[in-house]
N, C-alpha and C positions, 0 to 999 in steps of 0.2 A: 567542737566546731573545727571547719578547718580553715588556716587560713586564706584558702583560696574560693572559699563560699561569697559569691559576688549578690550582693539585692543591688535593682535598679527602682529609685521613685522617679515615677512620672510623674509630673506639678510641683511644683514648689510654690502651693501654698499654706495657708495656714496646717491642714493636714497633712500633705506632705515634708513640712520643714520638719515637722512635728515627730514623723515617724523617724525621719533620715538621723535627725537627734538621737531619737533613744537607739535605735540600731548603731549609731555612731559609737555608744560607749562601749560597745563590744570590741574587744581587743582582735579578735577572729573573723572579725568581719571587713570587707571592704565594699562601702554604700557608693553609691552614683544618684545625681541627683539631675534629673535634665527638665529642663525649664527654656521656656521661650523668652523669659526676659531676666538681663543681667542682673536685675532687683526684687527685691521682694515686693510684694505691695500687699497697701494696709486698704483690705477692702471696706474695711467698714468707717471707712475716711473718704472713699471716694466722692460722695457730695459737698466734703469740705473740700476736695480738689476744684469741683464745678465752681464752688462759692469764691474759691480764693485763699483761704486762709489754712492751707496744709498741702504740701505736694505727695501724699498716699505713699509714702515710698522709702524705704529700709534697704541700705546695704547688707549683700547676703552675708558679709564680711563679721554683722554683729550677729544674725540671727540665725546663722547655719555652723554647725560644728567645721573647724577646720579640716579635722581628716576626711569630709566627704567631699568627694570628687564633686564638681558644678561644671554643667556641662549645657553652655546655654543654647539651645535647638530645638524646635519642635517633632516631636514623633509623629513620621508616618505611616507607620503600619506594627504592628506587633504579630509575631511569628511564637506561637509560644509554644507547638512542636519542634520547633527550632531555639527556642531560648533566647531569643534575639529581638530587639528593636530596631527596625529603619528608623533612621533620622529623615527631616528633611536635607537635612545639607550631603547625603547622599552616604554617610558612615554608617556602622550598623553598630549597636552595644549588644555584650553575651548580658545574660545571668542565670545564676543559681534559683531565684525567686525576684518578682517582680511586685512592686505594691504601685496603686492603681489610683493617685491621687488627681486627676485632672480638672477637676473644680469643675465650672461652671461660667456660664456669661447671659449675656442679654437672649431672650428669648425671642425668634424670630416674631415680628408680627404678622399675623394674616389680615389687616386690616389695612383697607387698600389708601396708598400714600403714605402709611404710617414709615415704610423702608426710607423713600424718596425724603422724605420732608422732616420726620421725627428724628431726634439725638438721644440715642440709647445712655445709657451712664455704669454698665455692669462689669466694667473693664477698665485697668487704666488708660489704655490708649482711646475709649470713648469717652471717658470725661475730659483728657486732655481736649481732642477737638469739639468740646461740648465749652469749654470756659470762651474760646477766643470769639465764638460765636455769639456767646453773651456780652462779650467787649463791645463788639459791633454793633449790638442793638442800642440804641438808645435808652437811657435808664428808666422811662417813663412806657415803653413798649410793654406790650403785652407778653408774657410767660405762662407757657398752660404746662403743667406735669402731669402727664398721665401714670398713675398708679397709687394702688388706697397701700401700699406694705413699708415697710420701715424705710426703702428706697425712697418713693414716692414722697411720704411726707416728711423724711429728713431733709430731700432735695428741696421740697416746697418752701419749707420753714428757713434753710440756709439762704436762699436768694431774697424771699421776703426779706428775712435781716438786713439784706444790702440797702433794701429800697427799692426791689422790684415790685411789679405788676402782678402779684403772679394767681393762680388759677389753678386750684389740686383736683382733678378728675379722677373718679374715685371708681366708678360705678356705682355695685351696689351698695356699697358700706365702708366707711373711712375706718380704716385698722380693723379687721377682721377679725386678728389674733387677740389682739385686746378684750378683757373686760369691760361694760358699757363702763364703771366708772371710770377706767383709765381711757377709756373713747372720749367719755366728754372733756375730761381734762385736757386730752388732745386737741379735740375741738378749740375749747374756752383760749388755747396759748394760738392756735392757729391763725385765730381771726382776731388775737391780740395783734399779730402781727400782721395784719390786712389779707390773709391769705384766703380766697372765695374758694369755700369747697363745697362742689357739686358731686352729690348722691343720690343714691333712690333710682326708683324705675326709669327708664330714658337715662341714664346716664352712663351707659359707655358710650364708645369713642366708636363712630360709624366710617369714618374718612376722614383723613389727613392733609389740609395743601398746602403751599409753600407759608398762607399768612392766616390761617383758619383751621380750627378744630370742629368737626362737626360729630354732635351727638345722635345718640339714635332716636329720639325724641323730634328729632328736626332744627333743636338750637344751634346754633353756629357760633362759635367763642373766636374774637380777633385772638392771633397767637403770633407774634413775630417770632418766637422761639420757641417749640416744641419739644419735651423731654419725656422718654418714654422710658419709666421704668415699672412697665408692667409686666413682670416675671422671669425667672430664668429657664434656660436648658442648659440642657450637658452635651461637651464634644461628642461627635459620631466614631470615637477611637475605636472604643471598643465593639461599637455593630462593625466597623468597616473591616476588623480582623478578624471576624468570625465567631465571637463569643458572645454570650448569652447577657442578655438585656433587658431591661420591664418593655414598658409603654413608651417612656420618655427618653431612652436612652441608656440607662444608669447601669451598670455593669452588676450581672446579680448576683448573688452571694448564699452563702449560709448564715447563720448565725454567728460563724468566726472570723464574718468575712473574706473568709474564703468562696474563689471564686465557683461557681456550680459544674464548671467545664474546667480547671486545671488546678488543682492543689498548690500548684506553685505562684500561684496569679492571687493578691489579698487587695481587696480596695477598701478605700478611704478617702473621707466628702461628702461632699455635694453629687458626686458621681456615684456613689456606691448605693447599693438596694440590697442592704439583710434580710433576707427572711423573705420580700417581697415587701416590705414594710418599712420603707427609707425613713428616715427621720427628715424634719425640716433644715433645708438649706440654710445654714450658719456655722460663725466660726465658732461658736459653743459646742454645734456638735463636730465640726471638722476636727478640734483639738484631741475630742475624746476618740473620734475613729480612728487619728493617726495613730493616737499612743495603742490602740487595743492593736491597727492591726500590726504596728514593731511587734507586740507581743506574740502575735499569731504565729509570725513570719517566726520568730526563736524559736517557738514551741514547734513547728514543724521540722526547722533544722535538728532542734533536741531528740526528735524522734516519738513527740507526747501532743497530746491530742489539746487542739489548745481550748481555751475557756470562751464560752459565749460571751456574746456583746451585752454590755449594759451601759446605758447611757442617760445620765440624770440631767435634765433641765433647770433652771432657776428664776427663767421667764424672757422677759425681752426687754431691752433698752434702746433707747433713741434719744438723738438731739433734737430740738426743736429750735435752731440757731445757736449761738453759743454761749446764752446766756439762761438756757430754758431746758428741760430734759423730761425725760421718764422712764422709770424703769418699773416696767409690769411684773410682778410678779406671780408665779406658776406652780403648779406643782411638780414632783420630779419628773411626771410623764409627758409634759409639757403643755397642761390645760391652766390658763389665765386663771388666777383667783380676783377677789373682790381687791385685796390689796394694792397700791402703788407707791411711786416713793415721786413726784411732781417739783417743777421749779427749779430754784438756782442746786438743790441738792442733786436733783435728777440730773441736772446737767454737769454737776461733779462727778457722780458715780458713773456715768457715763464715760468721762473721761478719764475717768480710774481706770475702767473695763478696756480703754482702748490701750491705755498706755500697759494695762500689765497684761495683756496679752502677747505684746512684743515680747516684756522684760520676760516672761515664762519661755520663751521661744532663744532671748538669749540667755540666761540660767542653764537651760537643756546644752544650748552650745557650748559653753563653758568646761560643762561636766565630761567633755570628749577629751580625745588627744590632744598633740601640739596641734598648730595649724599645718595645714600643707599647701601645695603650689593649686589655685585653679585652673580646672582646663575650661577653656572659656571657646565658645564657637559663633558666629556669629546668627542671630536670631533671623528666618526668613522671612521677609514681611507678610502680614496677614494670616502666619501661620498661630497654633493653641496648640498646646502641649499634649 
């Protein structure tokens, strides 16, 4: 290698801290890391931010190796006949190889007022103005959550816990990914905690207004607070610079992660499409994308052809407030078995999964160089990496 071989990650999160890590212990390398916000954040804490009881959020100082350059800005355009990133704040970054971690956020709704009147949760900056909202209501007011996925009923279950009102709008089915036995477990701790969830036919969300949720059925549900965590998308980075993408976005790949249109371009996330066949949005598999495409990105500088993806699941876990949990278990391809693990356990091992997925992320940091100076830029509002 040599030492002037530059990679640039775009995201800093769970996948790309992930990569910028292992490519960090390369003594030949010099990583750059650009991110829109000075910290990291624990996405899968975000509902504990709406609840109150955790602020989602890691200094990059524990969980990014010191030798990588952090460079906080959002990317506007990527030039990859030119080897270059525009910044928003009007700089441009070279490199040698680029990895392509830009996650993910709340998925636009097309349901009309749900923009206007609903509070997304997919982001830290939308659960931050999602809590102060819930300040203001009255603790007896009505709370409707739109969304049947680990979002949806984690958000539901954390407010329930307070002593909210609250209202899980599911559509057709409460936890999809779930096994029916770990469905009804779900169920059974739900409506422990007073939380009314509506399913079945008639049951999405037709319209939004400022104090009412209305279904397609014709029901109308009082909602002084509205929270919509009905699915994600991925930034428009990659269509807007001209490179190849599924349906939804996602920057498409081979099976090495490499990207279909420039050898030098490897993504990883929530953003990335292998094969045509992305795996599901989480940091289970963000962890394994980043680490595979570090390795990509070496084996290309090596000169060797690098090894396909493979990526093992182990199911799904959830809080159910913080005293209740569950973790589904799956098999490695990612199909729910009959098995669960329910209860005060579920909601330890839950918090095991959250906490060592930081500690894994600082471990990698550790195994770098000394630390070095950040270059820090300042983040432009409403910009995504």
């Amino acid at each position: 290698m040599n030492k002037n071989t530059g990679v640039v990650v775009i995201g800093g999160g769970y996948a790309g801290v992930t990569a910028a890590n292992r490519l960090a212990q390369q003594a030949d390398l010099t990583v750059t890391l650009i991110n829109p916000r000075p910290d990291f954040v624990e996405r899968i804490r975000l509902h504990q931010l709406a609840g109150g009881s955790n602020d989602a959020v890691v200094d990059y100082a524990d969980v990014l190796a010191g030798n990588v350059r952090l460079v906080v800005d959002s990317v506007a355009t990527i030039d990859a006949a030119g080897r270059g990133v525009e910044l928003a704040g009007g700089s441009t970054v070279g490199y040698d190889y680029l990895i392509y971690a830009v996650g993910s956020g709340s998925a636009v709704p097309d349901v009309p007022g749900a923009a206007e009147f609903a509070h997304p949760i997919a982001t830290l900056e939308e659960a931050r103005r999602l809590r102060p909202a819930l300040d203001a209501a009255p603790a007896t007011a009505p709370v409707t959550v739109v969304g049947s996925g680990p979002t949806g009923i984690e958000t539901a279950a954390e407010l329930a816990e307070e002593g909210r009102a609250v209202t899980l709008v599911c559509g057709e089915e409460l936890g999809p990914y779930l096994h029916p036995r770990g469905r009804r477990a779900v169920a059974r701790t739900l409506a422990e905690l007073g939380v009314t969830v509506i399913e079945g036919p008639g049951a999405r969300v037709a319209a939004v207004t400022a104090d009412a949720v209305r279904l397609d059925d014709g029901r109308e549900l009082p909602s002084r607070v509205t929270v919509w965590a009905a699915g994600f998308s991925v930034p428009d980075l990659a269509a807007r610079s001209g490179l190849s993408t599924d349906a939804v976005g996602r920057l498409r790949t081979d099976e090495t992660l490499t990207s279909v249109d420039d050898p030098r371009i490897v993504a990883a996330g929530d953003a990335a499409a292998p094969a045509d066949a992305p795996f599901r949005m989480s940091c289970q598999a963000a962890g394994q994308l980043g680490s595979r495409a570090a390795r990509t990105v070496l084996s290309r500088i090596a000169g060797e052809q690098p090894a396909p993806l493979k990526v093992r699941f182990a199911g799904q876990c959830m809080s159910l407030g913080r005293r209740t949990g569950i973790f589904q278990f799956a098999s490695m391809d990612d199909h729910a078995n009959p098995l669960y693990l329910g209860g005060r356990p579920g909601a330890k091992l839950k918090e095991i999964v959250c906490k060592a997925t930081v500690k894994q992320l600082v471990n990698e940091a550790r195994k770098s160089g000394p630390r070095a100076e950040r270059a820090k830029a300042p983040a432009p509002a409403g910009q995504t990496a």
